[in-house]
Backbone as JSON, one array per atom type, in Angstrom:
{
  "sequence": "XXXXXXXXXXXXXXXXXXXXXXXXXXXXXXXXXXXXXXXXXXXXXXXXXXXXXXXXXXXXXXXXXXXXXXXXXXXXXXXXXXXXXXXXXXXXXXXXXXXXXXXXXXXXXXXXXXXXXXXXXXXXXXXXXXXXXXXXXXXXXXXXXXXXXXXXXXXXXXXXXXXXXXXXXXXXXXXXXXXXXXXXXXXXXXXXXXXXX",
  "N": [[0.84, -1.19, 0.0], [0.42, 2.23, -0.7], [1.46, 5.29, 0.19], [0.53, 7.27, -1.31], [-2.33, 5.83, -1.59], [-2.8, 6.29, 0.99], [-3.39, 9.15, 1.65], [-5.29, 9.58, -0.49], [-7.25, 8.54, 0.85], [-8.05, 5.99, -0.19], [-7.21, 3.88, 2.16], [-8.31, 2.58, 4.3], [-9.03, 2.36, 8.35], [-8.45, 0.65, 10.78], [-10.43, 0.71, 13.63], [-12.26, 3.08, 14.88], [-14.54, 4.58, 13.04], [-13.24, 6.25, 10.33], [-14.74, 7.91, 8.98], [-15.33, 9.65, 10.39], [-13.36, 11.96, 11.53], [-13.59, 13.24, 9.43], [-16.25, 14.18, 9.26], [-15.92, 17.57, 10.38], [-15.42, 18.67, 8.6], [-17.62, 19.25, 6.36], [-19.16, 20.45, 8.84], [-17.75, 22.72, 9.36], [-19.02, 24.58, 7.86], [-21.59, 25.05, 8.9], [-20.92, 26.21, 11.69], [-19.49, 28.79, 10.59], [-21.52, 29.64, 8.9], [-24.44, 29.81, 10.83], [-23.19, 30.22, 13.39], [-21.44, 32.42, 13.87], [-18.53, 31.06, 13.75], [-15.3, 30.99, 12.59], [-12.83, 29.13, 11.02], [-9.28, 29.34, 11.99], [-7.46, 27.83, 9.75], [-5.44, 26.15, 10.73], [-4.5, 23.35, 12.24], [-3.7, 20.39, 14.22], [-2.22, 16.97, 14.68], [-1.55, 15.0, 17.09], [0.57, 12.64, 19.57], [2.12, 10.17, 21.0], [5.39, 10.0, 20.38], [7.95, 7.37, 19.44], [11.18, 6.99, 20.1], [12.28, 5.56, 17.94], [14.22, 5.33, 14.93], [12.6, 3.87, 12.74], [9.99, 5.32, 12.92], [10.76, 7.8, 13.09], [11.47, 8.37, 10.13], [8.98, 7.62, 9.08], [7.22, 9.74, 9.74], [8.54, 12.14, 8.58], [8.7, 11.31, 5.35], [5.58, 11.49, 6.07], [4.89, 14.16, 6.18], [6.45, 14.79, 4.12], [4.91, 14.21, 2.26], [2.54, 15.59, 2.51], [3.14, 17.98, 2.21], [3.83, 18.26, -0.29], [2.08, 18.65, -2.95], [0.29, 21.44, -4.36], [2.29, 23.71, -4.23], [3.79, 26.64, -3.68], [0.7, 26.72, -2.44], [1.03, 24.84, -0.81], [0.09, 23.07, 2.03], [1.61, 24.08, 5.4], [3.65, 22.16, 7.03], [5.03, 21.43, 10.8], [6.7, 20.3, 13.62], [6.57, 20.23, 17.29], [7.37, 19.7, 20.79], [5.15, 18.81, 23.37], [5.11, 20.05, 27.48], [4.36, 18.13, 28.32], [4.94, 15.27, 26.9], [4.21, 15.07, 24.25], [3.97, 14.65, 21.21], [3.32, 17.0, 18.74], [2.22, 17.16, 15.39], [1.6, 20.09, 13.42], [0.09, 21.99, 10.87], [-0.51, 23.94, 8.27], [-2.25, 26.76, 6.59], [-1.83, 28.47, 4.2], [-2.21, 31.77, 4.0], [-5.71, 32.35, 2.22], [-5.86, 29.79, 1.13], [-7.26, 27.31, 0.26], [-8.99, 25.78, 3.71], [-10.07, 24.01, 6.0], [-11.29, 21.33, 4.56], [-8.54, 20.6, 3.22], [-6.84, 20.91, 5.58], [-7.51, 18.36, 7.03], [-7.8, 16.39, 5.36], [-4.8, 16.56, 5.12], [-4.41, 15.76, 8.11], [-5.37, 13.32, 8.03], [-3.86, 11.97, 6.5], [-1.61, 11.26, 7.77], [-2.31, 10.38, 10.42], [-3.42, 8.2, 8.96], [-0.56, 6.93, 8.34], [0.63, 6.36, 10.47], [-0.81, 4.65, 11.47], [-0.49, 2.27, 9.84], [1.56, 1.7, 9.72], [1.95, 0.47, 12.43], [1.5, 1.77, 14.64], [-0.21, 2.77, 15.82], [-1.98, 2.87, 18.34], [-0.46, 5.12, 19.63], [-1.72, 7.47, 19.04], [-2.91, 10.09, 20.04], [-4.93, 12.58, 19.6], [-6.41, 15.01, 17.23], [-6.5, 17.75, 16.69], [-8.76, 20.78, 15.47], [-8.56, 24.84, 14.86], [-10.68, 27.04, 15.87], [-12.63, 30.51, 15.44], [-14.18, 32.64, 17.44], [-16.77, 35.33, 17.13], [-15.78, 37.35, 18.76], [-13.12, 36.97, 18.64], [-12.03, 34.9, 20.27], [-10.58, 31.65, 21.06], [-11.66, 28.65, 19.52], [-11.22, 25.24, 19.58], [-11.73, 21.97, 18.16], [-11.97, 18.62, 19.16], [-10.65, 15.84, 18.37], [-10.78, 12.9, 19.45], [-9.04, 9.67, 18.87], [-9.25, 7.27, 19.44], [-11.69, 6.74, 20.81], [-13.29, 7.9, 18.64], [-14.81, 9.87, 18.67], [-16.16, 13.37, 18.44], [-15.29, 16.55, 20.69], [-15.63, 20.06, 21.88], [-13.53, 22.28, 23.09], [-12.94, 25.34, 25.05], [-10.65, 27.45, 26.1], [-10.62, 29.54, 28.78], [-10.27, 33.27, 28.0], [-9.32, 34.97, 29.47], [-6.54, 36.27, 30.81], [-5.64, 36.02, 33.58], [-6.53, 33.89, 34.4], [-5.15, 31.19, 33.57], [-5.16, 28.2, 33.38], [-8.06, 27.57, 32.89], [-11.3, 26.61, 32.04], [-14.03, 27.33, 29.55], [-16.83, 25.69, 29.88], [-19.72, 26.76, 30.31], [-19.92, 27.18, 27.52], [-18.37, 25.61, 26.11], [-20.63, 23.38, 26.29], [-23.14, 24.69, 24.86], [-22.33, 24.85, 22.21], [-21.74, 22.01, 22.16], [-24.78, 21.26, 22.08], [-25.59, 23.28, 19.99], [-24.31, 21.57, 17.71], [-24.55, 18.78, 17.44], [-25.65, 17.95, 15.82], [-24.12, 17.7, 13.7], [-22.05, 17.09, 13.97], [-20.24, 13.72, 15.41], [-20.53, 13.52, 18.75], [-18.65, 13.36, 21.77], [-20.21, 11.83, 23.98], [-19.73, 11.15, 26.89], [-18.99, 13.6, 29.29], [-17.03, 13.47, 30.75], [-14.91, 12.75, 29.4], [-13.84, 14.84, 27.99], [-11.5, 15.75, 27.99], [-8.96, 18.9, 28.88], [-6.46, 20.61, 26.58], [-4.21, 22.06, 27.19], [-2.01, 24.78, 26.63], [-1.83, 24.45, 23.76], [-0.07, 24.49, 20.27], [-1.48, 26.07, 18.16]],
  "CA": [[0.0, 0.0, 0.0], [1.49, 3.17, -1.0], [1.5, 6.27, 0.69], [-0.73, 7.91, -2.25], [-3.32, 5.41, -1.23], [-3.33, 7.01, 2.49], [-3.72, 10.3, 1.37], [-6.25, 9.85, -1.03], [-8.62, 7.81, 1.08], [-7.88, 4.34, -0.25], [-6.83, 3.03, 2.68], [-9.54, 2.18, 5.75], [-7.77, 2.65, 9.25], [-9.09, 0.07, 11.7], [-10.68, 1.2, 15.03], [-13.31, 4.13, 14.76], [-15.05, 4.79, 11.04], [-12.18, 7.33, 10.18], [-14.64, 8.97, 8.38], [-16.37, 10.47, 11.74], [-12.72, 13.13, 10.92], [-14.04, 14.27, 8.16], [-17.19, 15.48, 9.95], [-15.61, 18.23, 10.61], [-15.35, 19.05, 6.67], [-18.64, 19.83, 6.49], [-19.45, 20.69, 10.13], [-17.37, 24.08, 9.37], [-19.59, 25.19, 6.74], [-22.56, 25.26, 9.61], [-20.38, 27.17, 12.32], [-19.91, 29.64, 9.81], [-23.12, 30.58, 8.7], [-25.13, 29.93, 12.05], [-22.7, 30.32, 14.74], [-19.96, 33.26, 13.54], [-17.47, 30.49, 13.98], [-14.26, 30.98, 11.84], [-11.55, 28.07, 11.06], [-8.29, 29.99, 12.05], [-6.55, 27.58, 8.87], [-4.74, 25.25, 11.12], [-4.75, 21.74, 13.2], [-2.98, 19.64, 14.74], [-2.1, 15.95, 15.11], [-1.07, 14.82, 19.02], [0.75, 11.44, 19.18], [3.48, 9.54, 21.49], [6.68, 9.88, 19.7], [8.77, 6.47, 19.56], [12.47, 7.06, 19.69], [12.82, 5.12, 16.51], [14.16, 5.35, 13.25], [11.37, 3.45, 11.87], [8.72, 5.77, 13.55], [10.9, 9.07, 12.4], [11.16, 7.95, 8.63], [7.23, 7.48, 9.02], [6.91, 11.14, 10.19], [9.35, 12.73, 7.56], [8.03, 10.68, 4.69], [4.58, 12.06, 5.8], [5.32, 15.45, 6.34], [6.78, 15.34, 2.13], [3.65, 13.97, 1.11], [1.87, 16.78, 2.98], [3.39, 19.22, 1.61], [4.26, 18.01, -2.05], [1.41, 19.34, -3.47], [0.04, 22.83, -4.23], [3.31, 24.69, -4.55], [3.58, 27.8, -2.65], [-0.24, 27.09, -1.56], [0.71, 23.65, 0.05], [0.33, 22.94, 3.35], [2.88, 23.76, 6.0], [3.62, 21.42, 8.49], [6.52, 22.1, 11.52], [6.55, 19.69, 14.85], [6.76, 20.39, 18.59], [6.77, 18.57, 21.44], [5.18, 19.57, 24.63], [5.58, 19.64, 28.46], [3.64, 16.7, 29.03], [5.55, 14.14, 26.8], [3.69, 14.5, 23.69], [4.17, 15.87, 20.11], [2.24, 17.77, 17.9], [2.3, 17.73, 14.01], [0.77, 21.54, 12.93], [-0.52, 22.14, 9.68], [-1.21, 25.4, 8.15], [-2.31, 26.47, 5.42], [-1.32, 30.06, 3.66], [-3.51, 32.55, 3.65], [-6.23, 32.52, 1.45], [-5.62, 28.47, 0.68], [-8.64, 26.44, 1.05], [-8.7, 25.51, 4.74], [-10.64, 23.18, 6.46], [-10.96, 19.94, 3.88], [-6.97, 20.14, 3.3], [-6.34, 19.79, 6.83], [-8.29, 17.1, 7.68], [-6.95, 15.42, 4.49], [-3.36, 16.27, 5.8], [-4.48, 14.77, 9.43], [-5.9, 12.06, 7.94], [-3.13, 10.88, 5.9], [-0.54, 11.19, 8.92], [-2.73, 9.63, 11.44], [-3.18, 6.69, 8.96], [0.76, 6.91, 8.05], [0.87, 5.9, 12.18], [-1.55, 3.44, 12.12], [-0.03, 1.58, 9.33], [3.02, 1.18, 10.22], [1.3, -0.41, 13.2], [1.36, 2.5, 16.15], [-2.09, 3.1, 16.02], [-1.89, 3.05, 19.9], [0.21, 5.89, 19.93], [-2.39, 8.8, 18.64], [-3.86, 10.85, 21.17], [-6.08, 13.0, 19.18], [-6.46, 15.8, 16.13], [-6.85, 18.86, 16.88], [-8.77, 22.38, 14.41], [-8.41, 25.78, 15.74], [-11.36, 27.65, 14.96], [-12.19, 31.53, 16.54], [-15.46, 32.95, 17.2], [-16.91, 36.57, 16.92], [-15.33, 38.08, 19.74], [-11.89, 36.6, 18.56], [-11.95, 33.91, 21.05], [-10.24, 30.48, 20.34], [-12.57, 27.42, 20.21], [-10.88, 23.99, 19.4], [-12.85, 21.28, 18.07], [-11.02, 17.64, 19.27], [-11.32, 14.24, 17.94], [-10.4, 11.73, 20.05], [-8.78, 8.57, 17.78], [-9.7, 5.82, 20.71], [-13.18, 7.21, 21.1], [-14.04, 8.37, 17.39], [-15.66, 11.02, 18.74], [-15.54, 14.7, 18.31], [-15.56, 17.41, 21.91], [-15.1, 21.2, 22.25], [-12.68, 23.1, 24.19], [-12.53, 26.57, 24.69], [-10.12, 27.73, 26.79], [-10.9, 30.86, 29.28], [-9.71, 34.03, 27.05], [-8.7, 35.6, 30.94], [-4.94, 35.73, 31.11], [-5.3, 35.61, 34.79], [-6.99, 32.25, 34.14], [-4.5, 30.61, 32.15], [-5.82, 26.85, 32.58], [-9.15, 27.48, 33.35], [-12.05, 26.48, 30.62], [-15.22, 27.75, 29.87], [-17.82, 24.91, 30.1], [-20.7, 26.53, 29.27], [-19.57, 27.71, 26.41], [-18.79, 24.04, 24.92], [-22.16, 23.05, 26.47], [-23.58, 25.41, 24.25], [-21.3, 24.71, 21.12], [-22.45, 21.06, 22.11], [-26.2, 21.86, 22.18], [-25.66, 23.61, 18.38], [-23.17, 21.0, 16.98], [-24.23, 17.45, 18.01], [-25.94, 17.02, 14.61], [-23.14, 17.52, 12.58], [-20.64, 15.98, 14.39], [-20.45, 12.52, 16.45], [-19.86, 14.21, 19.77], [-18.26, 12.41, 22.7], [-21.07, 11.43, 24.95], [-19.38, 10.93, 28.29], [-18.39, 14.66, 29.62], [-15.95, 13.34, 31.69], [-14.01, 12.34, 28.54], [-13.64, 16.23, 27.4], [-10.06, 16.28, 28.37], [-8.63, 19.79, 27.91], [-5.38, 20.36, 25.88], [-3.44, 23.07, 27.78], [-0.56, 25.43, 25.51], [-2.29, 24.28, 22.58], [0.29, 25.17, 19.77], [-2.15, 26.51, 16.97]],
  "C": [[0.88, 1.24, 0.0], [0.67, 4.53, -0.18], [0.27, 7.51, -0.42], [-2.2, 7.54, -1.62], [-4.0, 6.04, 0.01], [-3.88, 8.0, 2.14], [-4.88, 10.73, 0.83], [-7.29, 9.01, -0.6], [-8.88, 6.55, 0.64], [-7.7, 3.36, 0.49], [-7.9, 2.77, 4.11], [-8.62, 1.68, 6.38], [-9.1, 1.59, 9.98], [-9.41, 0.6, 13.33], [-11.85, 2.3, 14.82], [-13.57, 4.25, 13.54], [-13.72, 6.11, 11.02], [-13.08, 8.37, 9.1], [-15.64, 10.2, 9.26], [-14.83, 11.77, 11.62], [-13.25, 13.49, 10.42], [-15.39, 14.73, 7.79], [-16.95, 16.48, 10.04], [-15.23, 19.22, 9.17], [-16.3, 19.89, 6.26], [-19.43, 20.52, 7.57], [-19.14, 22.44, 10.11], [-18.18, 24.69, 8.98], [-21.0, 25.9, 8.01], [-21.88, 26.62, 10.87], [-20.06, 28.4, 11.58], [-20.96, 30.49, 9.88], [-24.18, 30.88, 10.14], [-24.68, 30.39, 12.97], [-22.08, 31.44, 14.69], [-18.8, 32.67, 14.23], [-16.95, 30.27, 13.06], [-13.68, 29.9, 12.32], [-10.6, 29.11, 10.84], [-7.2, 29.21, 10.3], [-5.25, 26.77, 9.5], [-4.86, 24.21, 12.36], [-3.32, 21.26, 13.16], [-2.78, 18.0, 14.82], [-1.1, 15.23, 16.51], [-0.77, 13.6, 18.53], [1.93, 11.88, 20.17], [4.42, 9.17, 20.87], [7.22, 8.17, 20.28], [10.57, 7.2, 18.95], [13.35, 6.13, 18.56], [13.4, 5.65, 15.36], [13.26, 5.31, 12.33], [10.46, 4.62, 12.19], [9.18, 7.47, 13.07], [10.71, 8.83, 11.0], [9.42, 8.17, 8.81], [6.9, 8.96, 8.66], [7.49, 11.85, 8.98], [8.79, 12.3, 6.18], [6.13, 11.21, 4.92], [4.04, 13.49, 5.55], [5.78, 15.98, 4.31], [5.34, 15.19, 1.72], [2.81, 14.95, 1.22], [1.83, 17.99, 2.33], [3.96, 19.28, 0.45], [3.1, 18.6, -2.96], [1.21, 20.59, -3.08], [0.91, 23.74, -4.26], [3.34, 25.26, -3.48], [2.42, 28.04, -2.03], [-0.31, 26.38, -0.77], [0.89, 24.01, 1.65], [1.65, 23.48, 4.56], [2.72, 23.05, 7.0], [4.99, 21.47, 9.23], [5.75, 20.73, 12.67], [7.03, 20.65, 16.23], [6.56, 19.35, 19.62], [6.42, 19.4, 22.6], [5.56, 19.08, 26.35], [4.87, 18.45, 28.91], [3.99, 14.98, 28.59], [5.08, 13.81, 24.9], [4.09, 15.51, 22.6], [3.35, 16.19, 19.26], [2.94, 18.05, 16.5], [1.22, 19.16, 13.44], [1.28, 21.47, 11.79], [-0.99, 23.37, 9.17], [-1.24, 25.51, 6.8], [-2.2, 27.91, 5.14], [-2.54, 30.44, 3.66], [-4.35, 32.75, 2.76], [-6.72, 31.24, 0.4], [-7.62, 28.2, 1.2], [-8.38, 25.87, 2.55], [-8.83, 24.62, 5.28], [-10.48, 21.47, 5.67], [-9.25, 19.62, 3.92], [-6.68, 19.83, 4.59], [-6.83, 18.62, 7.23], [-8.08, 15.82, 6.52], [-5.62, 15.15, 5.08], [-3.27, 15.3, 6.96], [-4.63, 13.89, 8.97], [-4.72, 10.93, 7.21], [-1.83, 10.73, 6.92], [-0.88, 10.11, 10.2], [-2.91, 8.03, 10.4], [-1.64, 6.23, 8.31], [0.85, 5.89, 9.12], [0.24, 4.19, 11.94], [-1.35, 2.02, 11.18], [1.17, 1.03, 9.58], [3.28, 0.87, 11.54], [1.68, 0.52, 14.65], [0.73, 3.07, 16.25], [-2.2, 3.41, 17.46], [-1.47, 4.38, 19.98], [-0.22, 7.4, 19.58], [-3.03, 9.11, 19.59], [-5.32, 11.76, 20.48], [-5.84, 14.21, 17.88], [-7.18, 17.01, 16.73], [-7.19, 20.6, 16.04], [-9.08, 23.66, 15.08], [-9.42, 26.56, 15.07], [-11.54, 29.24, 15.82], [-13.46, 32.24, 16.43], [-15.71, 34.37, 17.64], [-16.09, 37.78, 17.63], [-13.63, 37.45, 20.06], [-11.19, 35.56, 19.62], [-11.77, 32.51, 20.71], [-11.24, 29.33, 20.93], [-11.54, 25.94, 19.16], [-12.22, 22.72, 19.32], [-11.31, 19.81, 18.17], [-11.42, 16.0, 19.05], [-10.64, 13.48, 18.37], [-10.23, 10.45, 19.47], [-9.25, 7.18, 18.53], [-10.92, 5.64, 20.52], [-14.08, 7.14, 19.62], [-15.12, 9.01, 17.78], [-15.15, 12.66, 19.02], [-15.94, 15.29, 20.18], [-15.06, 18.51, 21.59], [-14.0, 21.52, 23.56], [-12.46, 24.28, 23.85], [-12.09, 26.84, 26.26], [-10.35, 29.65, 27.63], [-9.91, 32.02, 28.7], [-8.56, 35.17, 28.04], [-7.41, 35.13, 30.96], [-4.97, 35.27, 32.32], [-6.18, 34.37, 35.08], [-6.24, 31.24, 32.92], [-4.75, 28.77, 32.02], [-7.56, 26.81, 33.57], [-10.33, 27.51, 31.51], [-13.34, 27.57, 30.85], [-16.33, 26.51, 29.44], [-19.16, 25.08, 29.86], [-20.87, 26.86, 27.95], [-19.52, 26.13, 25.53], [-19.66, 23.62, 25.18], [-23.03, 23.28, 25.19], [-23.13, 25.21, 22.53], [-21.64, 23.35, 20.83], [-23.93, 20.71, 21.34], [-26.23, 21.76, 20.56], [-25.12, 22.97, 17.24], [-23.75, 19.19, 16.59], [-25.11, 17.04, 16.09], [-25.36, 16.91, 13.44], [-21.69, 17.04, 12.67], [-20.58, 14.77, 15.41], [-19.46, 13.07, 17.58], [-19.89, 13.0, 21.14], [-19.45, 12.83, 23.66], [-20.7, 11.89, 26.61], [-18.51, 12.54, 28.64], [-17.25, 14.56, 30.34], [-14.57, 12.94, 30.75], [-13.54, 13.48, 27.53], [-12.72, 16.95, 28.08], [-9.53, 17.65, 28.02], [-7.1, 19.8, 28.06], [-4.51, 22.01, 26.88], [-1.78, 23.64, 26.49], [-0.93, 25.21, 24.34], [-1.45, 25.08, 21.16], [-0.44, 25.81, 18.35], [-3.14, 27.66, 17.2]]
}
């Protein structure tokens, strides 16, 4: 199976329908118009690094394919890792690029890069940065275990720097749940702290 195949959706990832991601494809289009919720034009993919060879090649090799198309409109993708152990592939897309579908293509062909080359275990979750009227960041998060989507919006109060706002994804919940398969169990609406996007 070739790396084309991932990319373009040829390949079915075992564990959650992989195509409960690409809810979020069409899901934008509604925040938009109904909600005045903007996609900022970049996501994330979270995952437990292996100090491999094999497991960097993977990453590097997905990262070209990412960004081999479109020229000067392709994708960019950069890594980080954060204080908690975990790294983050970010995705961006130039200004003025199409936004939303490309990333969630990009995620999608990285997360099944992983899961082919059999460290499926090792994804934590996908993360799109979206920002709503009052320039306030809302995160929409898809949990790869779960195959289900949750909000997080982080309190905009500096002097609250890990504090959420709750009813705010309540609410975001409430207006969302029919366009995206939203995680059920509230107690499973982990939030992402430093969030680099």
């Amino acid at each position: 199976m070739s790396l084309r195949d991932i990319l373009t959706g040829r390949h079915e990832v075992k564990g959650p329908a992989p195509d409960r991601l690409f809810a979020i494809s069409t899901a934008y289009v509604t925040l938009q118009a109904e909600h005045e919720i903007e996609p900022v034009g970049t996501a994330a993919i979270v995952f437990q690094a292996l100090a491999t060879s094999e497991f960097e090649a993977t990453l590097r090799e997905m990262e070209e394919v990412v960004t081999a198309t479109g020229g000067e409109s392709a994708t960019k993708v950069s890594r980080k890792d954060d204080a908690y152990g975990y790294s983050w592939m970010v995705l961006r897309n130039p200004d003025g690029a199409p936004s939303v579908e490309d990333l969630a293509v990009g995620i999608n062909a990285v997360s099944g890069s992983i899961e082919t080359a059999g460290h499926g275990e090792r994804l934590l979750c996908a993360v799109f940065a979206f920002a709503d009227a009052r320039k306030r960041r809302i995160y929409f998060i898809y949990n790869y275990k779960r195959g289900f989507w949750y909000p997080f919006v982080p309190d905009a109060d500096p002097a609250h720097p890990q504090q959420r706002s709750t009813e705010r994804e309540l609410q975001i919940k409430a207006q969302m749940s029919s366009e995206l398969p939203m995680e059920p169990e509230l107690e499973r609406w982990f939030p992402l702290w430093g969030i680099p996007i």
